[in-house]
C-alpha positions as CSV (number, residue, x, y, z in Angstrom):
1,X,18.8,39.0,-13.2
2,X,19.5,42.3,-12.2
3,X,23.2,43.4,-11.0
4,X,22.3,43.1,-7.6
5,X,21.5,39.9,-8.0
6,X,24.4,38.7,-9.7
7,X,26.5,40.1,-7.0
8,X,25.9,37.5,-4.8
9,X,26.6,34.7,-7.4
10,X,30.2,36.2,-7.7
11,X,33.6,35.9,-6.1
12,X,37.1,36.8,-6.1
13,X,40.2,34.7,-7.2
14,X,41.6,35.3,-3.9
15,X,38.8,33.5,-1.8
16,X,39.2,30.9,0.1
17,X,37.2,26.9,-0.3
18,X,36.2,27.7,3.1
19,X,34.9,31.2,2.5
20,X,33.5,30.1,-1.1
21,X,31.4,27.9,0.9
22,X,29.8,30.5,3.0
23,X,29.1,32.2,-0.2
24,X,27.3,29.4,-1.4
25,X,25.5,28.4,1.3
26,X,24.2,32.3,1.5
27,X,22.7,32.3,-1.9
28,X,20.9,29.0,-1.6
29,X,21.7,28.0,-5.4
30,X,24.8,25.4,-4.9
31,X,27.3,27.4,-7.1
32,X,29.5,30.5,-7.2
33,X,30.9,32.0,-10.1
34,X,34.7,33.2,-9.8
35,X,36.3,36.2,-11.7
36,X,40.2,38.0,-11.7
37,X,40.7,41.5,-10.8
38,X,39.3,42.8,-13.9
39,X,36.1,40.8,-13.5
40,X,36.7,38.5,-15.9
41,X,35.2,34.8,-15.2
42,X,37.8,32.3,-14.5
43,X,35.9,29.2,-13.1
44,X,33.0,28.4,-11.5
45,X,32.3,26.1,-8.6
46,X,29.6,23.5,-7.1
47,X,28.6,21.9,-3.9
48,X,30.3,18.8,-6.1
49,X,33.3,20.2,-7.3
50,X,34.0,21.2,-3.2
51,X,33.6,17.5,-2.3
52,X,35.6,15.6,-5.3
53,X,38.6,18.8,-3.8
54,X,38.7,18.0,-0.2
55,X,38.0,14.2,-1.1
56,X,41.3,14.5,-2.9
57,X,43.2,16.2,-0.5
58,X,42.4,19.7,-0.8
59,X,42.1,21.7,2.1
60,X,39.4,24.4,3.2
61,X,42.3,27.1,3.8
62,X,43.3,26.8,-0.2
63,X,42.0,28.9,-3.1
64,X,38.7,28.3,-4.1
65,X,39.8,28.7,-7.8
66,X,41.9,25.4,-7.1
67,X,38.9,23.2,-7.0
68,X,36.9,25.0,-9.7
69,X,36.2,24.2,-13.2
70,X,38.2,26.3,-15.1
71,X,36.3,25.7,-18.0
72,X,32.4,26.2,-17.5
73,X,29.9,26.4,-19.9
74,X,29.0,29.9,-21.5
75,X,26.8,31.6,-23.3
76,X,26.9,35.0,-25.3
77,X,23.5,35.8,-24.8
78,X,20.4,35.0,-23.3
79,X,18.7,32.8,-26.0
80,X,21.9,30.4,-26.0
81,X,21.9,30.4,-22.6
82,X,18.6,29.3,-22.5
83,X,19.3,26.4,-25.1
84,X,22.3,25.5,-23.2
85,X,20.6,25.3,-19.8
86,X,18.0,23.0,-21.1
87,X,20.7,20.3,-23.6
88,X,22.0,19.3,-19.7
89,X,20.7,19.6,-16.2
90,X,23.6,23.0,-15.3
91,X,22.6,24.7,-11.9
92,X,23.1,28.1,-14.1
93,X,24.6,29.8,-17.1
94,X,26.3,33.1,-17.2
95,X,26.1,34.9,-20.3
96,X,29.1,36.9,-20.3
97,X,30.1,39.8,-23.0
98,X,33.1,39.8,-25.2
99,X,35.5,40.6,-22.6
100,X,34.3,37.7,-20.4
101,X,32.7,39.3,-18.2
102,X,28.8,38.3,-16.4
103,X,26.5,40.4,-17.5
104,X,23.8,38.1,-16.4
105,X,22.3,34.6,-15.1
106,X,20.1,32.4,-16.5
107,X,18.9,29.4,-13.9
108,X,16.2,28.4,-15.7
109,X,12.2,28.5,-15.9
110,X,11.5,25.4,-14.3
111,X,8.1,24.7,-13.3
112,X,7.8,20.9,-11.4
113,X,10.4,19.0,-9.6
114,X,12.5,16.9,-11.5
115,X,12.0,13.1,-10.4
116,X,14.5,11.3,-8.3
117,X,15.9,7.7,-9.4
118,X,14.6,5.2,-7.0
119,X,17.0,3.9,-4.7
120,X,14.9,1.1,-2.7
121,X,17.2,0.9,-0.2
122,X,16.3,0.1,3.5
123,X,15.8,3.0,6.0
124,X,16.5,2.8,9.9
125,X,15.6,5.2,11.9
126,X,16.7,5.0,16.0
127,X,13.8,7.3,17.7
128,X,14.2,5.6,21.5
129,X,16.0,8.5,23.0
130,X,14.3,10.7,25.5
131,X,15.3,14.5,23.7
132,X,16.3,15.7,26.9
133,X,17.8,18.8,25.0
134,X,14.2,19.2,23.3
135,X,12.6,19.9,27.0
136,X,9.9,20.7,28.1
137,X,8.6,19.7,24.9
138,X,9.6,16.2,25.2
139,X,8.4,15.7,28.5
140,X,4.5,15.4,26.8
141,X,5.7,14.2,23.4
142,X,8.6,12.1,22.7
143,X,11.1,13.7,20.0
144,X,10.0,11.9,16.8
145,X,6.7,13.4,17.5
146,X,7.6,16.9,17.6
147,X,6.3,19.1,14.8
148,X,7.8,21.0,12.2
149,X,4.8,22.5,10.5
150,X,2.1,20.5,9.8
151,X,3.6,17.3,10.2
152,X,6.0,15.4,13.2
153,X,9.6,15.6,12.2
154,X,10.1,11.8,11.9
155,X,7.4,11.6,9.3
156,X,9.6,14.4,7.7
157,X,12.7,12.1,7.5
158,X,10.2,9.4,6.1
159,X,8.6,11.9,3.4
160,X,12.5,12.6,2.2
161,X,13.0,9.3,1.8
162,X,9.9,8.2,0.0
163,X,11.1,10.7,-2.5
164,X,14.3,7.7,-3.6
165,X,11.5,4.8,-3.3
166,X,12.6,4.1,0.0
167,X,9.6,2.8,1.2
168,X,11.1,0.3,3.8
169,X,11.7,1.3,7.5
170,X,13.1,-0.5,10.8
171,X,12.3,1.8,13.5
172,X,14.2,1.4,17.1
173,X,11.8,2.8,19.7
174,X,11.9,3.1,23.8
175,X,10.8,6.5,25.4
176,X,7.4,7.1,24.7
177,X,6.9,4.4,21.9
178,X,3.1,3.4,22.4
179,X,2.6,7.2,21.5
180,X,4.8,7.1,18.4
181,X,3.2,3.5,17.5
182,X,-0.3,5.1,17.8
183,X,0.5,8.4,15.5
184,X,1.4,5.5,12.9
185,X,-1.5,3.1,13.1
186,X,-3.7,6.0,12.8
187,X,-1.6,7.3,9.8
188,X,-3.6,7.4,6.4
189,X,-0.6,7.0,4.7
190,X,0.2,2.8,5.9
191,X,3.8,3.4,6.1
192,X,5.8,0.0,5.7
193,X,6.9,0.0,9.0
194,X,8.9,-2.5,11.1
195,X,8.8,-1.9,14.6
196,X,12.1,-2.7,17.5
197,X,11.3,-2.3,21.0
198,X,14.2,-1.8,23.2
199,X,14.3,-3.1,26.6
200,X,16.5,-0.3,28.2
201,X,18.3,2.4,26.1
202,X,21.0,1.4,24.3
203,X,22.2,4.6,22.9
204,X,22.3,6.1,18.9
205,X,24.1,2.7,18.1
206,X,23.7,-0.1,20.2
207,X,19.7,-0.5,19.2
208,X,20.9,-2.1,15.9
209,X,21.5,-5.2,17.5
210,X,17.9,-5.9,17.6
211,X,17.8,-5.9,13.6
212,X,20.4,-8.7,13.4
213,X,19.1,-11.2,10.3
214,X,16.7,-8.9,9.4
215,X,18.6,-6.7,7.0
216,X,21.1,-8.3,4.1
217,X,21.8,-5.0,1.9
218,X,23.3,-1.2,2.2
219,X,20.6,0.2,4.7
220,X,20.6,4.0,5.9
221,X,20.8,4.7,9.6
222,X,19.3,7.9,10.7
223,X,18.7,9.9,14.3
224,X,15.5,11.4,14.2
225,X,16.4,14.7,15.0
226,X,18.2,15.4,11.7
227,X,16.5,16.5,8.1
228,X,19.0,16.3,5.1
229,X,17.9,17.5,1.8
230,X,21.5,16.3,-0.4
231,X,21.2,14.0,-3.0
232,X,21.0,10.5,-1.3
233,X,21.6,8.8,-5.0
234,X,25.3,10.8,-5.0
235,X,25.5,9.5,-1.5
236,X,24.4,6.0,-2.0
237,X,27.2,5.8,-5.2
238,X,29.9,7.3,-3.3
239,X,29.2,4.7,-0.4
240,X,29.4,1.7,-3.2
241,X,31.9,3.0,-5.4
242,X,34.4,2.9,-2.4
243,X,33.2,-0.6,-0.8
244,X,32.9,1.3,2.8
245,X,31.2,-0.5,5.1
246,X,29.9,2.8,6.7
247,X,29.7,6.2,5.0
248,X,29.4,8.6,7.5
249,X,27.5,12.2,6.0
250,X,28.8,15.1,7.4
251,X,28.2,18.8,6.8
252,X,30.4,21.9,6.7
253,X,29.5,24.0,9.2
254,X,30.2,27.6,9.3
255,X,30.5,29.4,13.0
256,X,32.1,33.0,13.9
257,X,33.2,33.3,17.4
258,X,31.4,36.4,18.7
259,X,33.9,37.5,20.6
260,X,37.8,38.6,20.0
261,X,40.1,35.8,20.5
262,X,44.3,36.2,22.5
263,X,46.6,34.2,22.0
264,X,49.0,34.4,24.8
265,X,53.1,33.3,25.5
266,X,55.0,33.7,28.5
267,X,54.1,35.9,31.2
268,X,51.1,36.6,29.6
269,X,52.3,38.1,26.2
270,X,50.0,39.1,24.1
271,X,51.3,37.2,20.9
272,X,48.5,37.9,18.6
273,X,44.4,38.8,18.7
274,X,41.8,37.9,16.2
275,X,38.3,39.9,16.2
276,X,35.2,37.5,16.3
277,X,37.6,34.6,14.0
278,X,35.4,32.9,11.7
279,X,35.8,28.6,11.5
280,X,34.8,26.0,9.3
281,X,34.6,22.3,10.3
282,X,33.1,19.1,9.5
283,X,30.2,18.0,11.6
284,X,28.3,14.6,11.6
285,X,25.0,15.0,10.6
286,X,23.9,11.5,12.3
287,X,23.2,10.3,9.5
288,X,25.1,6.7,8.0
289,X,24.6,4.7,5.2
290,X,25.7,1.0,6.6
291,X,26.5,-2.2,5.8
292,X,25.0,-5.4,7.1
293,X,27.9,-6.9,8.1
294,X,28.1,-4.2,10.9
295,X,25.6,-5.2,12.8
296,X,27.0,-8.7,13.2
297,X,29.9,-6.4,15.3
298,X,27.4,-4.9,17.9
299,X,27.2,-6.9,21.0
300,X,23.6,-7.6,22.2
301,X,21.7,-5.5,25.2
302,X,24.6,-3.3,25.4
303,X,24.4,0.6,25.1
304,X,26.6,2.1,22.7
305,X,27.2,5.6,20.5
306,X,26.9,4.9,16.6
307,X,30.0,7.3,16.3
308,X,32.1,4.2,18.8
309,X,30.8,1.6,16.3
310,X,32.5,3.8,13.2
311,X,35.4,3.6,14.8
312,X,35.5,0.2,16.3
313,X,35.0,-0.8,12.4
314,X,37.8,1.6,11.9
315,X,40.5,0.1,14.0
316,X,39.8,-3.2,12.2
317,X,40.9,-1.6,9.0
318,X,37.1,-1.9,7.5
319,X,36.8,1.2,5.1
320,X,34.9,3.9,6.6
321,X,34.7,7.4,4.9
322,X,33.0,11.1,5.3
323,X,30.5,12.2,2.6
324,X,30.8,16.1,3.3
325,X,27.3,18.2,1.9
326,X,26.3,21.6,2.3
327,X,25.5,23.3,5.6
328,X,22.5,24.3,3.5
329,X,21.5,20.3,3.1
330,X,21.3,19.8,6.8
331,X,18.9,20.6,9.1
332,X,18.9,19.9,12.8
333,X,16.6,19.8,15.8
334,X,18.6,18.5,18.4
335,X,17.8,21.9,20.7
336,X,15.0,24.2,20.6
337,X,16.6,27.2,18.5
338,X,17.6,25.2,16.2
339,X,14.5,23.8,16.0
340,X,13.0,27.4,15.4
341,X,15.3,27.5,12.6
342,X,14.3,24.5,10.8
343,X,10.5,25.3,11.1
344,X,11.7,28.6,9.4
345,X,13.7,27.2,6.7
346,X,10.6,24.5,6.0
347,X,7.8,27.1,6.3
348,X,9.0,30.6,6.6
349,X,7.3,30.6,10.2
């Protein structure tokens, strides 16, 4: 890599989780390399090593060298960096000189994808709403139907999943289904697909009732406005590991204010301003992995938000936790510019 290049791979012992994150997200690679004031490396961090922090405790306002590995892998030159990269799956390796400092990157010279562990776990996807925020569009086509590319973004969702060996689907349908039914019938690719038809809408939770006794294992739950590209496998451990009976993935989103914010006292006194204030917060993605026991909860015919069933399970004391991912790992559709961005990020379009 050239020393522009590395630049961007690079940050200060002074930055912030939150701001690490940004820096990460920007160059698309899933880690960030830290150095002291004399450029010498002093940890680097991962998408993981962010999670297992703020899993612990950690906050996004503390130093980004706090969660870091302190001790990453090295290499002295470009041949045992290339030796190194290929012993263990690393993201990247920096070669650094005798005084510890990156003089460049290796991230290897791969050339196929490597193959994901099958999961065969149970997909359901609730495509009944209407996509009112998707208009005009979804006043000819309901949303599951809308493209991305060459292909309708539920079949996207599918695709990601087929990738784990999930190969099951339950799919809750209402505005529009005889059109979404008919894409798939005419489909060449015979997805295994189990159909729900609801009556009336019962919002992004209360459709579930209709699969009651038809599910007895960890299922995912998924609106079918939302594309997320994380590892499901780390996902589907995490959700085990912890015995929750709903594992809620949520991203890190990243959003400056573009204007300056006052904060005012008494009479109008100016007690400080911030220029165009940058935040960072946790979003859900609308996207769950579940237990089956949870269904058994959801009273029949009645509509209901998914997020009101997390925390019905919630105040019964039944373990329900965040699985945070990258800003980068989620991709949204719910309104038209951000469906502009996704057909960018998929295509380049």
């Amino acid at each position: 890599m050239d020393k522009q290049e590395i630049k961007q791979f690079i940050g200060t012992g002074d930055l912030t989780l939150s701001r690490a994150m940004q820096e990460i997200d920007a160059n698309a690679n899933g880690i960030l390399f830290i150095v002291n004031d004399n450029g010498v490396l002093i940890g680097c961090l991962t998408d993981g090593d962010i999670r297992r922090f703020l899993l612990s405790g950690g906050r996004l306002d503390d130093k980004a060298i706090d969660a870091a590995n302190k001790n990453p892998k090295v290499a002295y030159g470009l041949e045992e960096a290339k030796v190194l990269y290929h012993k263990k799956n690393y993201i990247m390796i920096p070669v650094i000189d005798n005084n510890g400092q990156i003089i460049d990157l290796f991230n290897g010279e791969r050339t196929s994808i490597k193959a994901r562990n099958p999961l065969h776990t149970p997909v359901v996807i609730n495509a009944g709403g209407k996509g009112t925020r998707l208009e005009p569009y979804t006043k000819i086509l309901p949303k599951p139907l809308i493209p991305v590319g060459e292909l309708p973004i539920i079949e996207l969702i599918m695709k990601e999943y087929l990738s784990y060996a999930c190969n099951e689907f339950h799919i809750i349908v209402n505005y529009k289904k005889e059109l979404i039914k008919a894409y798939f019938a005419d489909n060449e690719n015979h997805y295994n697909i189990s159909w729900y038809d609801e009556k009336k809408p019962l919002g992004t939770g209360g459709g579930l009732s209709l699969l009651k006794k038809k599910l007895d294992s960890t299922f995912f739950f998924a609106n079918c406005d939302a594309l997320l590209t994380a590892n499901y496998e780390r996902v589907l451990e995490f959700h085990k590991e912890n015995r929750n009976v709903i594992t809620m993935i949520c991203a890190y989103k990243n959003m400056t204010i573009p204007y300056g914010v006052v904060d005012i006292g008494i009479n109008g006194k100016i007690e400080g301003m911030t220029e165009k204030p940058s935040m960072t917060f946790l979003t859900n993605t609308g996207i769950y992995l579940v237990e089956p026991e949870v269904i058994d909860d959801i009273d029949d015919d009645v509509s209901i938000g998914f997020p009101d069933i997390v925390e019905r399970q919630r105040q019964k004391g039944k373990k329900v936790a965040a699985f945070p991912v990258s800003e980068n790992d989620w991709m949204d559709m719910g309104q038209l510019h951000e469906l502009n961005k996704m057909r960018t990020k998929l295509y380049g379009e």
